[in-house]
C-alpha positions as semicolon CSV with decimal commas, in nm:
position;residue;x (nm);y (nm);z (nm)
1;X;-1,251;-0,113;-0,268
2;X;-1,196;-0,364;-0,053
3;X;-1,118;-0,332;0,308
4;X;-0,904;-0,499;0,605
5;X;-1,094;-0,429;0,972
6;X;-0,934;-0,550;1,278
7;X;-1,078;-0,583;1,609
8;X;-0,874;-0,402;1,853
9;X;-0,979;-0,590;2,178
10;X;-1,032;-0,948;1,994
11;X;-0,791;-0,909;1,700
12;X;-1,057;-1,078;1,472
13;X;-0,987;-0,976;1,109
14;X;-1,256;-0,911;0,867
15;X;-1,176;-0,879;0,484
16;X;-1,472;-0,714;0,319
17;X;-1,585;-0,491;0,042
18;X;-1,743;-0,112;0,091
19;X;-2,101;-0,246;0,075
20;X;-2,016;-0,560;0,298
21;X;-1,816;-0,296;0,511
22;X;-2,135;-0,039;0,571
23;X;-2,318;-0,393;0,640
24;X;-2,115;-0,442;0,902
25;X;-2,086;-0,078;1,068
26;X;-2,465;-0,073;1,088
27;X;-2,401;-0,387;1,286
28;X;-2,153;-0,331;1,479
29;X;-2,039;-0,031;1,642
30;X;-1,724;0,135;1,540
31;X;-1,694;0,299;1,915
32;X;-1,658;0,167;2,235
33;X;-1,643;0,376;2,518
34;X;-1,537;0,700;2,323
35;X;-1,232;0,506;2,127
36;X;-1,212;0,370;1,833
37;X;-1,275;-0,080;1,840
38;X;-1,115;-0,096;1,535
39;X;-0,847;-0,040;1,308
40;X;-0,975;0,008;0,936
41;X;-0,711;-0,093;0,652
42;X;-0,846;0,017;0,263
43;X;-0,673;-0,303;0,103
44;X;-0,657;-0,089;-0,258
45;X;-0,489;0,209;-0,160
46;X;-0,208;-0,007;0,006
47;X;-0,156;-0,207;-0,334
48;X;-0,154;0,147;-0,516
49;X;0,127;0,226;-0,294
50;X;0,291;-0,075;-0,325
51;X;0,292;-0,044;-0,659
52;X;0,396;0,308;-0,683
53;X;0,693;0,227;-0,466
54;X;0,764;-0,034;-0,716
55;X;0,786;0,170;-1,021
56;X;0,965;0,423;-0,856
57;X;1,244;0,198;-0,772
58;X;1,226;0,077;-1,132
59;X;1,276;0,444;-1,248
60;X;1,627;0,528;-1,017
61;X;1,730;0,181;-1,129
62;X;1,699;0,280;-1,494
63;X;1,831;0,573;-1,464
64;X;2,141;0,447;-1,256
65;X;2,216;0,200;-1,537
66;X;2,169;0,472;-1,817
67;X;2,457;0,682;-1,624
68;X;2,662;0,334;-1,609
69;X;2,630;0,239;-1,982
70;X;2,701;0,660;-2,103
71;X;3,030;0,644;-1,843
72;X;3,147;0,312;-2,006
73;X;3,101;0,446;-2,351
74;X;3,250;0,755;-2,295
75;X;3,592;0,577;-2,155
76;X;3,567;0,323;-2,442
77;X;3,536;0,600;-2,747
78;X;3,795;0,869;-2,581
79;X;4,035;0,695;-2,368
């Protein structure tokens, strides 16, 4: 999986893998003063999304043009 980690404070951006992102946790600490530094992005779930969003939007357009085609063939056989 691969990972986006932003520094809240700094804004520095990190793009990393998991074992290059437990690297960096031992490292670093994730907490400052009871909050969290920073903001922790999984880079693979957002492109499974992204995709899924995608394909959805494919599947109402199909279906939208199915319903469009059946209408106009049903006017041009019985009207």
């Amino acid at each position: 999986m691969n990972y986006k980690i932003v520094n809240r404070n700094t804004g520095d951006t990190h793009f990393l893998n998991t074992k290059e992102k437990e690297t960096f946790f031992k490292i670093n600490s994730i907490y400052e003063d009871g909050k969290f530094k920073y903001d922790i992005y999984n880079l693979s779930k957002a492109k499974t999304k992204r995709q899924a969003k995608i394909l959805d939007l494919v599947a109402h357009l199909c279906v939208i043009v199915a319903s469009i085609l059946a209408t106009l063939l049903y006017i041009q056989n019985y009207c």
